[in-house]
NUMARGU-541486 format. One record per residue (C-alpha): residue number from 1; residue in one letter; x, y, z. Coordinates in Angstrom, 3 decimals, padded with zeros to 6 digits. Each point is the difference from the previous one (the first is absolute). Layout:
<rs>
n;res;u;v;w
NUM;A;X;Y;Z
...
</rs>
This chain:
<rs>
n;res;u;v;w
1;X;006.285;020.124;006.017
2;X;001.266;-002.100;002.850
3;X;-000.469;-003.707;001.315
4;X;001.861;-000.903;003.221
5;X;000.014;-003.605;001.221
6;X;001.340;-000.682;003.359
7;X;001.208;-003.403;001.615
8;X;-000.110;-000.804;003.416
9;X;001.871;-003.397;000.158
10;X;003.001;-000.561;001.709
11;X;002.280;000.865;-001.829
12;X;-002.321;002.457;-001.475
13;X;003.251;000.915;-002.063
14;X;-000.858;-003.384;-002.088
15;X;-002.550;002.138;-001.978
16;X;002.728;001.127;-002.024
17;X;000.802;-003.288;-001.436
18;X;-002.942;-000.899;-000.924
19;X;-000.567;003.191;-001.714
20;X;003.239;-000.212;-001.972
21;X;001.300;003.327;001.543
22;X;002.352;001.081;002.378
23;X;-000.905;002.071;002.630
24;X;002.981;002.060;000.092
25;X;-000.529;001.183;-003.334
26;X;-002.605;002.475;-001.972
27;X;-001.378;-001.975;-003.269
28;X;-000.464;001.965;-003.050
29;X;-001.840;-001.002;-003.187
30;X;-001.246;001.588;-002.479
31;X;-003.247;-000.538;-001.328
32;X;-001.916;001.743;-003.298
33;X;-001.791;002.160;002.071
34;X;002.430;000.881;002.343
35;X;002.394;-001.606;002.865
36;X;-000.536;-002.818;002.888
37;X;002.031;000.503;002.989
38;X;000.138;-003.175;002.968
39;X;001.484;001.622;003.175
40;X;-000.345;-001.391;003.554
41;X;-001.146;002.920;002.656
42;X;000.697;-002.481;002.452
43;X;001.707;-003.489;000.213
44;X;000.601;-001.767;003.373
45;X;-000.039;-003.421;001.338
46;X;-003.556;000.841;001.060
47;X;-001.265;002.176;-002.353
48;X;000.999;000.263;-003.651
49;X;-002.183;002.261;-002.387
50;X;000.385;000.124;-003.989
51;X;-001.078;003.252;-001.832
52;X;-001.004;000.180;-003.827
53;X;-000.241;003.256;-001.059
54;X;-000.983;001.151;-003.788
55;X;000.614;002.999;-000.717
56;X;-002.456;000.430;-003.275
57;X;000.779;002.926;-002.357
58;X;-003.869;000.580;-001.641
59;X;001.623;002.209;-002.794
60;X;002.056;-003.325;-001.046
61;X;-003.135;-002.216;000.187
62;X;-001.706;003.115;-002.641
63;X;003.123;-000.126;-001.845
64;X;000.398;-003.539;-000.528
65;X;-003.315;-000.804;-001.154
66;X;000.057;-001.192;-003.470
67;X;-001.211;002.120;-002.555
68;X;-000.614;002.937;002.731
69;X;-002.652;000.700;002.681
70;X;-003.821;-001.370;-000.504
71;X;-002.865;002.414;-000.660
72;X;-000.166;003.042;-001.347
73;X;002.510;002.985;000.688
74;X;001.989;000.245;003.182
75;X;-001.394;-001.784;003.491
76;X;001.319;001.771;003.361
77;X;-000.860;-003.882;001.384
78;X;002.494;-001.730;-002.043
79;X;002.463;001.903;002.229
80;X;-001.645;001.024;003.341
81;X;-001.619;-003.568;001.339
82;X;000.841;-002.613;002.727
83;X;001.944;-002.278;-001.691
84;X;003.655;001.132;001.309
85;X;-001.687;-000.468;003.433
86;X;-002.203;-002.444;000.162
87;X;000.827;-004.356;000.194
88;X;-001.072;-000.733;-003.378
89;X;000.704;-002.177;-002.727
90;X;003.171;002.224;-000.247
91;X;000.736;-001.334;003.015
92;X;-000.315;-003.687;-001.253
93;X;002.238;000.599;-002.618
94;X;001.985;001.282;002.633
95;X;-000.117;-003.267;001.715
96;X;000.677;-002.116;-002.515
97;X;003.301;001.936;-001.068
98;X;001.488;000.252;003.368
99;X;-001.274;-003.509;001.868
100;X;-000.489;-001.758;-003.170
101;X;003.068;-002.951;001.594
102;X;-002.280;000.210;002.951
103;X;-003.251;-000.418;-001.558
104;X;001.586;-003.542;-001.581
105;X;-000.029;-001.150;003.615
106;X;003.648;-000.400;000.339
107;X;003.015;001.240;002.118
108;X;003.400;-000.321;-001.627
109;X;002.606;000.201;003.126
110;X;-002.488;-001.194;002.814
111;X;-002.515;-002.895;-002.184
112;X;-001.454;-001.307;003.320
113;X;-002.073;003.618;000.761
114;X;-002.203;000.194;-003.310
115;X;-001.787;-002.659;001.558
116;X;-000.729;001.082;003.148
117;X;-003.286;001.859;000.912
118;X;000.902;003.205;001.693
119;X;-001.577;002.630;001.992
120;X;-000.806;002.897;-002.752
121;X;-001.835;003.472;000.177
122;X;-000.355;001.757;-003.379
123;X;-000.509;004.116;000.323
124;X;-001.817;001.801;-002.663
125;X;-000.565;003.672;001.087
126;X;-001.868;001.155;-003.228
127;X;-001.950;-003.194;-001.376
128;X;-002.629;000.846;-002.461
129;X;-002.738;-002.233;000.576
130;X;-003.415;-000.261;-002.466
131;X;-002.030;-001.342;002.814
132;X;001.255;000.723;002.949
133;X;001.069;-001.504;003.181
134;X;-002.531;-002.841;-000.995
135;X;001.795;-001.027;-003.118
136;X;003.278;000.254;001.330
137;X;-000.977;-002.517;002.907
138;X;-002.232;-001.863;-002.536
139;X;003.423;-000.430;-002.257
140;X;003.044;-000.619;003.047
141;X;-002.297;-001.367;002.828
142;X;-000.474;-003.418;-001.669
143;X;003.683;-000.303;-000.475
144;X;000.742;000.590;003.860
145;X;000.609;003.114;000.361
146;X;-000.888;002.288;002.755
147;X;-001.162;003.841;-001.288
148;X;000.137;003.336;001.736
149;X;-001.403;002.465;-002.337
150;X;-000.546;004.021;000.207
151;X;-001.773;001.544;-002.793
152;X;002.096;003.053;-000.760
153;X;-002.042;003.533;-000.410
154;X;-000.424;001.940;-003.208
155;X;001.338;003.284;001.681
156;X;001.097;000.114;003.726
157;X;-000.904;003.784;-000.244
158;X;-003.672;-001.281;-001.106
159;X;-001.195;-003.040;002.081
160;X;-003.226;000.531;-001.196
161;X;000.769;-001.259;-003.378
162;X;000.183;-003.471;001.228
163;X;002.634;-002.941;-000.604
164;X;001.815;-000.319;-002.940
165;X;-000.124;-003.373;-001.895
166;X;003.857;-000.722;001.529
167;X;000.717;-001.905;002.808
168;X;003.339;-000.007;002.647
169;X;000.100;-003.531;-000.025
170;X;002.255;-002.330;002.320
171;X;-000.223;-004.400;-000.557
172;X;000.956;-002.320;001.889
173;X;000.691;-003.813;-000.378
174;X;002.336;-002.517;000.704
175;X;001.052;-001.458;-003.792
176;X;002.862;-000.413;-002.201
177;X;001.571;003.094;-001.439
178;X;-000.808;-001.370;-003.460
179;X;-003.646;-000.350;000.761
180;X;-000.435;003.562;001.944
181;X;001.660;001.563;-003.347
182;X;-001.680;-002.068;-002.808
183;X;-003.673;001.298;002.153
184;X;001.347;003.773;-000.423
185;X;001.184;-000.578;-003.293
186;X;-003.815;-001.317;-001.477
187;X;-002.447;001.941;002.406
188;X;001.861;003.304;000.092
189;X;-001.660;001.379;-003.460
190;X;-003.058;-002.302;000.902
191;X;-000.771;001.951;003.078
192;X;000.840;003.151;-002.198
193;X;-002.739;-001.143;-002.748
194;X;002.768;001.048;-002.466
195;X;003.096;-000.495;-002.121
196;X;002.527;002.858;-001.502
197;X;000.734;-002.907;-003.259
198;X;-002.158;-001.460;-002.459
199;X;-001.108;-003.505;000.867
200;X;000.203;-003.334;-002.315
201;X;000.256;-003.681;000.317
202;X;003.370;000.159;001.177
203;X;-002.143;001.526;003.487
204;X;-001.681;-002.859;000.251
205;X;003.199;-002.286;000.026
206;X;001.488;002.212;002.639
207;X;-002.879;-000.203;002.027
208;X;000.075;-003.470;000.265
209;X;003.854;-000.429;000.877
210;X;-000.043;002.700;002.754
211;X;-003.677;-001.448;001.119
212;X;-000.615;-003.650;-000.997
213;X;001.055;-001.277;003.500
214;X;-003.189;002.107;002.060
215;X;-001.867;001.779;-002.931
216;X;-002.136;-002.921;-001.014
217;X;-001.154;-000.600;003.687
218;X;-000.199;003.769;001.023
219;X;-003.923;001.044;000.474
220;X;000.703;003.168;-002.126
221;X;001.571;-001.640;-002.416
222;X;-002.976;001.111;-002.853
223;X;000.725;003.850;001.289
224;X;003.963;-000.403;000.119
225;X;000.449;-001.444;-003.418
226;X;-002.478;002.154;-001.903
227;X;001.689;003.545;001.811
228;X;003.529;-001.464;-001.125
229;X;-000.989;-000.520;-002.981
230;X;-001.574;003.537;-000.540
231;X;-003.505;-001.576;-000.109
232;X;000.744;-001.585;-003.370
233;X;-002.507;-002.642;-000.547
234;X;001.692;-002.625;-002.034
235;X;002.874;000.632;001.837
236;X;-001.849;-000.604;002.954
237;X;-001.841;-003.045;-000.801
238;X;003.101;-001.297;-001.500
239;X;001.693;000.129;003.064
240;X;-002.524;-001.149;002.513
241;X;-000.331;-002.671;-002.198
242;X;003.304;-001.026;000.092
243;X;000.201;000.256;003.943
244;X;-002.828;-002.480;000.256
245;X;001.996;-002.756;-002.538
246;X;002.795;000.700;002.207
247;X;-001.707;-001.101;003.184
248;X;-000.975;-003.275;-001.371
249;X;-003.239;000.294;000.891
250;X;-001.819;000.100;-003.110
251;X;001.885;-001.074;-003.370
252;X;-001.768;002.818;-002.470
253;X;-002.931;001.533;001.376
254;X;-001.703;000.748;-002.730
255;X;000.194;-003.518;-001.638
256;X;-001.144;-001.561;003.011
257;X;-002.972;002.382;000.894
258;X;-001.337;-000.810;-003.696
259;X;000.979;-004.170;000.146
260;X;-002.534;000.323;003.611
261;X;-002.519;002.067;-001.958
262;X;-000.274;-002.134;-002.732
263;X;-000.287;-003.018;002.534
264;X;-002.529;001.161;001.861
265;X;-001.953;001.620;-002.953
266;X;000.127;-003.482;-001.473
267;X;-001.065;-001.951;003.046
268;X;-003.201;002.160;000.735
269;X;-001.336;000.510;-003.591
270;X;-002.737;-002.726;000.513
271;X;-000.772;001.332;003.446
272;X;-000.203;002.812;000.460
273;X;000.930;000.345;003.407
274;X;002.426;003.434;-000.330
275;X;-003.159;002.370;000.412
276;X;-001.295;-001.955;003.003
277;X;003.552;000.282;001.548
278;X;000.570;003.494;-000.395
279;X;-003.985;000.411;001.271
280;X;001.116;-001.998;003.237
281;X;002.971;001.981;000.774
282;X;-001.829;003.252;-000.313
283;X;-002.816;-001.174;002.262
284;X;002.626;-001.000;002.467
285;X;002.144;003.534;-000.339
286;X;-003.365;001.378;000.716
287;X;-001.097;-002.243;002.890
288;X;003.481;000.900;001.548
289;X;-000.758;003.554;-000.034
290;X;002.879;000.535;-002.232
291;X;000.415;003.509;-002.015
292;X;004.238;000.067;-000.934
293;X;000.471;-002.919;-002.097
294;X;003.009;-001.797;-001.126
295;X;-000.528;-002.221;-003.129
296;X;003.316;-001.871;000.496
297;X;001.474;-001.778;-003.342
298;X;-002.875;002.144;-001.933
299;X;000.601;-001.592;-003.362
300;X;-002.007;001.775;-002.123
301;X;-002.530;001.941;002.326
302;X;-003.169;-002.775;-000.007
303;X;-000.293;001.062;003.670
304;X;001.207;003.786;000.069
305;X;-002.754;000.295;-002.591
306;X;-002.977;-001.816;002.009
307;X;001.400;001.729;003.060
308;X;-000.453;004.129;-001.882
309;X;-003.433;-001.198;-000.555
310;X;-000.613;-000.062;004.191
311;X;-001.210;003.397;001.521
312;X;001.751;-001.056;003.641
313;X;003.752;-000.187;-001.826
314;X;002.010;003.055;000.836
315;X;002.956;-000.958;-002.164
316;X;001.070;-003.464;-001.305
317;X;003.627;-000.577;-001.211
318;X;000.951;-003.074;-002.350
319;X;004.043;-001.393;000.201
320;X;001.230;-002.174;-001.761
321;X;003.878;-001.138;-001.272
322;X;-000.899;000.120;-003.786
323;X;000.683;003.453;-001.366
324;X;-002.270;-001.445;-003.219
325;X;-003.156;-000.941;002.089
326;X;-000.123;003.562;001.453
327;X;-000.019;001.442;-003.301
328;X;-002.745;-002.446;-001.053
329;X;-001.485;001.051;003.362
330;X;-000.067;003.698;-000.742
331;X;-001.036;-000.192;-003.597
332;X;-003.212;-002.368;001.307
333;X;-001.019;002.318;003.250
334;X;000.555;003.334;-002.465
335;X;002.546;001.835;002.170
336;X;000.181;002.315;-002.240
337;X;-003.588;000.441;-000.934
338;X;-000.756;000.327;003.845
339;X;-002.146;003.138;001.539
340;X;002.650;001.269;002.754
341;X;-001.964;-001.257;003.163
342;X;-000.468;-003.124;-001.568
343;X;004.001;-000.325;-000.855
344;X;001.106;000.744;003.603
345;X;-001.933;-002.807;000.834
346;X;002.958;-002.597;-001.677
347;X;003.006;-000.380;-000.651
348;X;002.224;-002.673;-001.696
349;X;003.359;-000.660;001.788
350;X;003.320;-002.114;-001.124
351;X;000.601;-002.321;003.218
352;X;001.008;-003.572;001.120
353;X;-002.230;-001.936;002.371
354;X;003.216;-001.417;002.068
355;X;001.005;002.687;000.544
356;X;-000.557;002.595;003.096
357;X;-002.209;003.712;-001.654
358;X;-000.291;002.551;002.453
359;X;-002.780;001.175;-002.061
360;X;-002.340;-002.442;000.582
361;X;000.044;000.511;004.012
362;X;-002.408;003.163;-001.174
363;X;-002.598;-003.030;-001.149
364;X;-002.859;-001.693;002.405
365;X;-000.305;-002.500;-002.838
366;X;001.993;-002.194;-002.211
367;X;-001.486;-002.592;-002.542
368;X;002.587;-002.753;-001.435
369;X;-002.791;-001.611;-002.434
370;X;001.832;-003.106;-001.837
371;X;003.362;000.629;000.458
372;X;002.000;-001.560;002.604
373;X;-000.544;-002.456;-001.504
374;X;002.376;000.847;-002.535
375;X;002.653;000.721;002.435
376;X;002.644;-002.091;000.228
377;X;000.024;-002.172;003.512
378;X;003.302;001.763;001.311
379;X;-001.167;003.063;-000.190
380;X;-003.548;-000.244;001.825
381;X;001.973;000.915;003.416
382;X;000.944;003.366;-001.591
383;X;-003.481;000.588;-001.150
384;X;-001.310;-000.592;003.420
385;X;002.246;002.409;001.686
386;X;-000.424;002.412;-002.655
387;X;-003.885;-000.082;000.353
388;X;-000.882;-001.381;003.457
389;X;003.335;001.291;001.999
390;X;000.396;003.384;-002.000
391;X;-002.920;001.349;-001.548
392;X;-002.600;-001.445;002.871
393;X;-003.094;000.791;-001.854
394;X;-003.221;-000.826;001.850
395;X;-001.498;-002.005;-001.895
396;X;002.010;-002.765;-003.696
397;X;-002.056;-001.540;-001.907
398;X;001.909;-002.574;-001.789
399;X;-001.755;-002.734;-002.473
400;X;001.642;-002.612;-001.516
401;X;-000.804;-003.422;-002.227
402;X;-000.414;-002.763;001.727
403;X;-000.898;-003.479;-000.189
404;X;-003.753;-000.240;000.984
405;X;-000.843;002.118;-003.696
406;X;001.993;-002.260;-001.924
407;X;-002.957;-001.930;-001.079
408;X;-001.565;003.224;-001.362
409;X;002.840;000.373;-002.080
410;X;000.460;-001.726;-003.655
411;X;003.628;-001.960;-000.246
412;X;000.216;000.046;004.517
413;X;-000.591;-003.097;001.763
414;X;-001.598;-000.030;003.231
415;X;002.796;000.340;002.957
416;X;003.120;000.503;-002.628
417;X;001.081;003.706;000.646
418;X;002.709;000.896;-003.047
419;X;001.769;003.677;000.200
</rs>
């Protein structure tokens, strides 16, 4: 397997401080499933290019698998696969072991350089890649990198099998070293969809040292934490959960989705106004033409519900930041209960309103039904841009409480708005 990662400041030769190795010299470490070599093919004022090559022995990886080889009886793919060639988690590991002094973001004889942004390019001429070109730009592109991607053929001697699902990959940013090697280091195996270890809470600590500084704001940060995690759903939710605490935004989620739940449940008892709402945004959705709908801070699916009901829906998707009001959410709307058409109708996703989703520029709709109001003043800029200067639906409908129903309301004086 190889990664090469080439400089082109001046002096391009400062790469090797920063990575902690000389250029004049061929690295060697060894590794449990092989050896790491760092060698410089070329290092010049102008150009300097670093080279990590594993050499993977698969006969080794067999070998040192405790308590022998899975399955039953011999496997020919335990031994003939991709993994001695392909940028894997093998190559993290990799990584880690040979720029781990790098990866702390410091540079022992020149200090000044570990914080300076640099002209990069990262090569990857076998990248395997669940996804495609479109989830390797999905993953690097928001972190400002440039891509050039060529799928790589099954057989050169058969072109009409098609691509393969790897990738000769080049990137290209301006960043610190530090930052350009803590990316590879995380969305390496996510890109593969795999791991070559077993995967525990100690993952989900390492995931948010080498990605707490861009994970949480990433738009693929739902996709990049559950493939590093192998798709382990406590894991998962564990860590996305933590990412969100870590931004600030929200203290606990889950506590605060059912302290606004309980509020509002209270305040409307003697009402009834909920069912009119949800009848008023639907008529409005409808009005506006709208068939891809966005139920944005979902709660516990009042309106994904009303909206399955509607013939003219194509497919409605609740989000919300509480991991526990999607669950409520699925067990009220049935997922599992659901005929198929009917269930690719909806989905449920994990997201923050502040923050940017690709996802939802597929939507001509968005609904944000009682809830901004529950979001703290600071952070109503970042829920604009997310919604209005991102996702650019056609048509929001947003209701809120305000101060001409406060009569209706038992306990609310006229004109006195409380949050």
């Amino acid at each position: 397997m190889l990664l090469t990662i080439t400089s082109s400041a001046s002096p391009a030769t400062d790469l090797g401080y920063l990575l902690h190795k000389n250029p004049d010299r061929v690295h060697v470490k060894e590794l449990a499933f092989g050896v790491a070599r760092v060698c410089y093919p070329e290092a010049s004022d102008h150009r300097c290019t670093a080279a990590l090559i594993g050499d993977i022995d698969p006969v080794e990886l067999v070998r040192g698998r405790r308590g022998g080889p899975k399955g039953n009886g011999f496997s020919l793919s335990q031994y003939v696969n991709d993994r001695p060639y392909a940028a894997s988690s093998f190559m993290s590991v990799a990584i880690n072991k040979l720029f781990g002094t790098a990866m702390t973001g410091r540079s022992k004889d020149r200090p000044e350089l570990a914080d300076q942004a640099i002209p990069l390019t990262v090569h990857l001429p076998v990248l395997p890649c669940r996804g495609g070109d479109r989830v390797l730009r999905a993953l690097f592109e928001p972190l400002g990198y440039e891509i050039e991607s060529t799928p790589l053929p099954l057989d050169d001697a058969f072109p009409q099998w098609g691509a393969s699902r790897y990738l000769d990959a080049s990137l290209s940013t301006v960043a610190l070293v530090q930052h350009v090697l803590e990316h590879l280091f995380v969305l390496l195996p996510v890109l593969d969809d795999d791991k070559h270890y077993w995967v525990g809470d100690d993952e989900v600590d390492k995931l948010l040292r080498r990605g707490g500084q861009w994970l949480g704001t990433h738009p693929e940060r739902e996709l990049i934490t559950r493939r590093y995690l192998r798709h382990d759903r406590r894991l998962t939710r564990d860590a996305l959960a933590r990412l969100i605490e870590a931004d600030g935004s929200v203290e606990d989620p889950d506590e605060a989705q059912q302290v606004n739940d309980a509020e509002e449940a209270a305040i409307e008892r003697p009402v009834r106004l909920n069912d009119q709402r949800m009848a008023a945004v639907v008529s409005a959705l409808c009005e506006a033409g709208a068939q891809r709908i966005a139920d944005l801070g979902c709660g516990q699916g009042t309106l994904v519900r009303a909206l399955l009901h509607e013939p003219w829906v194509d497919r409605v998707v609740g989000i919300d930041v509480s991991w526990r009001s999607l669950e409520t959410a699925a067990r009220r709307l049935r997922l599992d209960e659901m005929p198929p058409r009917q269930r690719g109708r909806v989905d449920l996703w994990q997201g923050a309103l502040t923050y940017r989703d690709r996802r939802l520029r597929d939507f001509d709709a968005v609904a944000v039904v009682e809830v901004i109001e529950h979001i703290d003043p600071p952070r109503l800029a970042a829920f604009e841009d997310s919604v209005f200067g991102d996702a650019r639906p056609r048509t929001a409908v947003v209701t809120t409480p305000n101060v001409e129903y406060n009569a209706r309301f038992e306990g609310l004086a006229m004109a006195v708005f409380t949050r």
